[in-house]
N, C-alpha and C positions, 0 to 999 in steps of 0.2 A: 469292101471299103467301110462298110459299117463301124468297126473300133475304129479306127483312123478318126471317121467321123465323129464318134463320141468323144473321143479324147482333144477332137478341137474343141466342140462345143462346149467340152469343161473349161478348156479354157477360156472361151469367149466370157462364159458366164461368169468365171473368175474373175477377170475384168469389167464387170460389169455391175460383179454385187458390192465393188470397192465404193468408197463413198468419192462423190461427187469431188469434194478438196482432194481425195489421195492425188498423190505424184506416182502415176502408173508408165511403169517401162515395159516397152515389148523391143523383144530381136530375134532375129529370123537369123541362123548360118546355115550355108549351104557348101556342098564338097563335094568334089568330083576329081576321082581318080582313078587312072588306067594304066597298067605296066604291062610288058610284050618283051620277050626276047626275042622276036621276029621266026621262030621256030616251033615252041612250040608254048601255049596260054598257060602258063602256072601260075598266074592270080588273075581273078576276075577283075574289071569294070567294078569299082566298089564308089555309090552315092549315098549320100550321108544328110542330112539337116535336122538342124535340132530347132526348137521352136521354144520361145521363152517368152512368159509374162510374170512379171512382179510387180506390187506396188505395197506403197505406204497406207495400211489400215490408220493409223495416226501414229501419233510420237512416238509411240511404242512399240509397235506392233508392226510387222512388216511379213507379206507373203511372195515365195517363190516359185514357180515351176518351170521345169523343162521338157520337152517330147522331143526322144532321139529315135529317125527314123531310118532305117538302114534297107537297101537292097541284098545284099548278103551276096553279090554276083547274080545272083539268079533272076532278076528284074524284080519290082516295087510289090512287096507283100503287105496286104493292111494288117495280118497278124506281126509285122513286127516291129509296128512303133513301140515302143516304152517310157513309162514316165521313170526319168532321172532322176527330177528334181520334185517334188511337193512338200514346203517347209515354212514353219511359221516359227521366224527369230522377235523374242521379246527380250525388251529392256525389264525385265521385273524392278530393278531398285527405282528405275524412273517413274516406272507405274506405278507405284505404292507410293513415291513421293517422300525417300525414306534419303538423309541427309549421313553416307556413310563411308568411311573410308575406303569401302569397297562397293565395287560394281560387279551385279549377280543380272547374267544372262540367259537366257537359254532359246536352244535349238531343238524343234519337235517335227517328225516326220520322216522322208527319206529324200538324202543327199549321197552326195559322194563324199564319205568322211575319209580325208586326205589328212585329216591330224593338223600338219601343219601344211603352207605352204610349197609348193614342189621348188625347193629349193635344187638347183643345181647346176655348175658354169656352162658345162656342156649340152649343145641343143638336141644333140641325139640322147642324150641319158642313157650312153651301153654300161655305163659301170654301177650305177644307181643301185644301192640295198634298201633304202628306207621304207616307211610305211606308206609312200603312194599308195591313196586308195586301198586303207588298210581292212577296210571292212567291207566287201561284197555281197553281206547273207544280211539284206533289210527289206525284204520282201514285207515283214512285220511292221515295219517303220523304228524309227529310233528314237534317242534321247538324249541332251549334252546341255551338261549348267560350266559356266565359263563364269571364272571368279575373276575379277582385277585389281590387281592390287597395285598402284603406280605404275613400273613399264612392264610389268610381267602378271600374264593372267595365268590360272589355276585351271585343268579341265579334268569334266567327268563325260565319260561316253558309257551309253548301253544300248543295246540295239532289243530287240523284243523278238530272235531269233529263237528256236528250243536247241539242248542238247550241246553237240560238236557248233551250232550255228550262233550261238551266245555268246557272241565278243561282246569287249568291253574294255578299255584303256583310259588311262589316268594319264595326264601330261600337263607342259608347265612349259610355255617359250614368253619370249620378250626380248629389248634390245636396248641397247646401250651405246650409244652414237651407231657407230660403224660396225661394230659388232654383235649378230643376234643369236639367239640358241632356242634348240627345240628337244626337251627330255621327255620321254613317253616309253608308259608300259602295256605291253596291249596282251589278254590273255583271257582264258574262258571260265566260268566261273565252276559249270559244270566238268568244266575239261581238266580243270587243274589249276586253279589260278595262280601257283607256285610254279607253273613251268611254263610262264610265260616269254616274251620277246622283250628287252631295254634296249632302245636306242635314244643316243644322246647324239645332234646333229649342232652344228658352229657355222656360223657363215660370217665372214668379214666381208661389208663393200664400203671400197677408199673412192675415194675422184681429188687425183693430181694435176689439177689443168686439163690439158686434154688426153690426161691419161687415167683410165679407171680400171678397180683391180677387184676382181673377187675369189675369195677360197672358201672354201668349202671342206672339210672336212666331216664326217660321220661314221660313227661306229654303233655294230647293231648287233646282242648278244642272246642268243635263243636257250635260254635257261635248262629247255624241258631237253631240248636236244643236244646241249650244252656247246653250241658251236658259235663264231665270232661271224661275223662279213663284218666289211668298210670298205668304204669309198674317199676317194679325197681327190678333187679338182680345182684348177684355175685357171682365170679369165681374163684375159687384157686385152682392154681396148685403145685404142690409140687413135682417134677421127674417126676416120670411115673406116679402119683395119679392125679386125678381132679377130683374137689366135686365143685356145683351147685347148686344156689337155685334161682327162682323167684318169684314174688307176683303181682297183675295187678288186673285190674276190672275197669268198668264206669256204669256212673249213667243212662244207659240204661238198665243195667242186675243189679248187685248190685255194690258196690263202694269197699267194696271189695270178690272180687269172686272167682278166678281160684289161684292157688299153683301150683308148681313142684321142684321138689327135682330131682338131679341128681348126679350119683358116675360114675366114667370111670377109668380103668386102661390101659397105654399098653405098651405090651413087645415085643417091636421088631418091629415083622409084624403082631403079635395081640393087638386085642385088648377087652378089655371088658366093657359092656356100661348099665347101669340100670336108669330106670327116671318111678316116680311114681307123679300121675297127681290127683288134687284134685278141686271141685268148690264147692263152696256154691249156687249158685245158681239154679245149674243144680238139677234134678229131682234126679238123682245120685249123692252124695257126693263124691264118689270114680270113678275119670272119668277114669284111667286105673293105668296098671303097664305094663313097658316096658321091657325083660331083651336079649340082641344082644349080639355076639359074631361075629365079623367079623377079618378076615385074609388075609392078603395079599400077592399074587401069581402074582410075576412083576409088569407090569401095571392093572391086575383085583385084585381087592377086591373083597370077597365072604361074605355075611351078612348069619346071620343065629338066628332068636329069636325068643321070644315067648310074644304077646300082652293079656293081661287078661284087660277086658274091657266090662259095662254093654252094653245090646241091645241099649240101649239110647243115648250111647255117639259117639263120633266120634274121633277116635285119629292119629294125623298124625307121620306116619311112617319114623324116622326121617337118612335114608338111603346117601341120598342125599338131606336135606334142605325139607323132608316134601314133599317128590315125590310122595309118595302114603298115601291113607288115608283108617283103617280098622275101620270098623262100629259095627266087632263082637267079632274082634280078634283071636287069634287062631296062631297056626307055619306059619313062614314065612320065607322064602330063596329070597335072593336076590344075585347079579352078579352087580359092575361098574367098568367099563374098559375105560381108555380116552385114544386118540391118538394126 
C-alpha cells in the first residue's frame, strides 16, 4: 500500500499548501461493476474510484489532480493507482494585466487531452472517429497555449514525449448560437508532421418547446495513410422520451460500417436505456443489444441490464462513458456514487 499511500498524501498536501482564501474542490467517484452469463466468467468484478482535488491558487492560477484506481479483476493492487490528472491552467493575459483583444491561456502538466469536448448524440458512442483522448504518451507531461479570439479560441498542443511519442495538434473550435465546430490537426513532429490526421467536427443543439434536437456530424482524414472515417448522429428529445441514432465507418474497415440505434426513457429517478449495435464489416453483423435499467438513491446510481452480444464482438458498457467493456455479455449490476 505504500504508492497508494503516497499518492494521497500528495494530494492531501496539495490541498494544503493552497492559500488559506483559495476555493478548494474535492470529489471522490466510486464504480462498481460485475457481468456473468451465469456459465461461464468472461469479465471480472471490475472497481474503479478516482479521487480529485483542485483549487483556486488565485485569479489566475488554478491547480488540478486526479488518482484512478482500478482492481483490474484481480482484487485492489496499490501498484495500480495512477495519477490522471496533475495541471496547472493560467490566465497569462490576466496575469500580466495586459488590456487585449485576445485572451492567451495555458495548460501545463498531464491531462487527458480530448481536444475538444466528447461531442456525440449517442450514449454508447459505437460509431465515434474523432480524437477522444487523442494523446496517451504524456508520461513526460505536456503543454497547450489556447488563444481567444471573441467566440472561437486558437490551440497549440505538445506533449514532452521522444520519437513515435511526440504528438502535437493545432486546433480551433467556437460557437455560434446553436451551432458549434471543432477543426484540429494532430501529428508527430518527429514522425512526419505532413502525414498527419484533420478532422473537422459540427454539432447543432436546437430546443423547440419540449423538443430538443442535436446533430452531429464529423469527418476525420488520415493524410499519412491517406484514408477518410466519419461519423454522423442525431438526438431527439421529447420530455422524458430520447430516441438516437448514429452511422460512421472509414476506409481502413469499410466506408460504411458500424450502426446503433438508441431509445431511453426517464421517470424521476429512473430510468430506462436500450441501444442495438450493428457493423458490416465485423464477422458478426449483429455486434450487440444493450437493454439497462438504472435508479437513483441520493448521490448513488444503481445500473442493472442485460448485454446479448456474439463471442466475436466487443461492446462497451455504457455506465459511465464506456467504463467497462463485455466480450460475451451476460447480467450485469453496476453502483456510481460521486462526492
Amino acid at each position: 500500500m505504500k504508492k497508494l499511500w503516497i499518492l494521497f498524501t500528495a494530494l492531501a498536501l496539495l490541498a494544503v499548501a493552497l492559500p488559506a482564501a483559495a476555493e478548494v474542490t474535492t470529489g471522490l467517484v466510486f464504480y462498481w461493476h460485475g457481468i456473468t452469463d451465469f456459465e461461464v466468467t468472461h469479465d471480472a468484478v471490475m472497481d474503479k474510484a478516482r479521487v480529485k482535488v483542485a483549487g483556486d491558487v488565485d485569479e489566475f492560477n488554478k491547480i488540478s489532480s486526479e488518482i484512478r484506481w482500478s482492481d483490474a479483476g484481480f482484487g485492489w493492487d496499490p501498484a495500480l493507482p495512477r495519477i490522471k490528472v496533475f495541471k496547472l491552467d493560467t490566465d497569462i493575459t490576466g496575469a500580466m494585466g495586459l488590456d487585449l483583444p485576445v485572451t492567451i491561456k495555458s495548460q501545463v502538466g498531464v491531462w487527458e487531452s480530448d481536444g475538444m469536448d466528447y461531442w456525440y448524440p449517442t450514449r454508447g458512442g459505437f460509431t465515434w472517429v474523432g480524437f477522444a483522448q487523442l494523446d496517451q504518451q504524456q508520461s513526460s507531461g505536456a503543454a497547450q497555449l489556447d488563444f481567444g479570439v471573441g467566440p472561437v479560441t486558437l490551440h497549440y498542443y505538445q506533449n514532452m514525449g521522444a520519437g513515435a511519442d511526440s504528438n502535437a495538434w493545432v486546433g480551433a473550435n467556437g460557437a455560434f448560437g446553436p451551432v458549434a465546430f471543432w477543426a484540429s490537426y494532430l501529428a508527430n513532429w518527429n514522425v512526419g508532421f505532413g502525414e498527419g490526421a484533420l478532422e473537422v467536427d459540427l454539432k447543432y443543439d436546437g430546443k423547440f418547446g419540449d423538443l430538443a434536437l442535436t446533430v452531429y456530424p464529423s469527418l476525420n482524414y488520415n493524410l499519412g495513410a491517406s484514408q477518410l472515417a466519419w461519423s454522423a448522429g442525431a438526438k431527439v428529445g421529447y420530455k422524458m422520451l430520447t430516441v438516437a441514432a448514429a452511422v460512421g465507418g472509414s476506409e481502413a474497415t469499410e466506408l460504411f460500417d458500424k450502426v446503433e440505434a438508441e431509445v431511453g426513457a426517464a421517470f424521476g429517478d429512473a430510468a430506462l436505456w436500450a441501444a442495438m449495435y450493428m457493423s458490416t464489416f465485423a464477422a458478426d453483423a449483429f455486434q450487440g443489444l444493450d437493454i439497462m435499467a438504472s435508479y437513483k438513491l441520493g448521490a448513488a446510481t444503481v445500473f442493472a441490464g442485460y448485454v446479448f452480444c456474439p463471442d466475436t464482438t466487443s461492446i462497451d458498457v455504457p455506465v459511465d462513458g464506456g467504463e467497462w467493456v463485455t466480450q460475451a455479455g451476460g447480467l450485469y449490476l453496476g453502483v456510481k456514487c460521486s462526492l
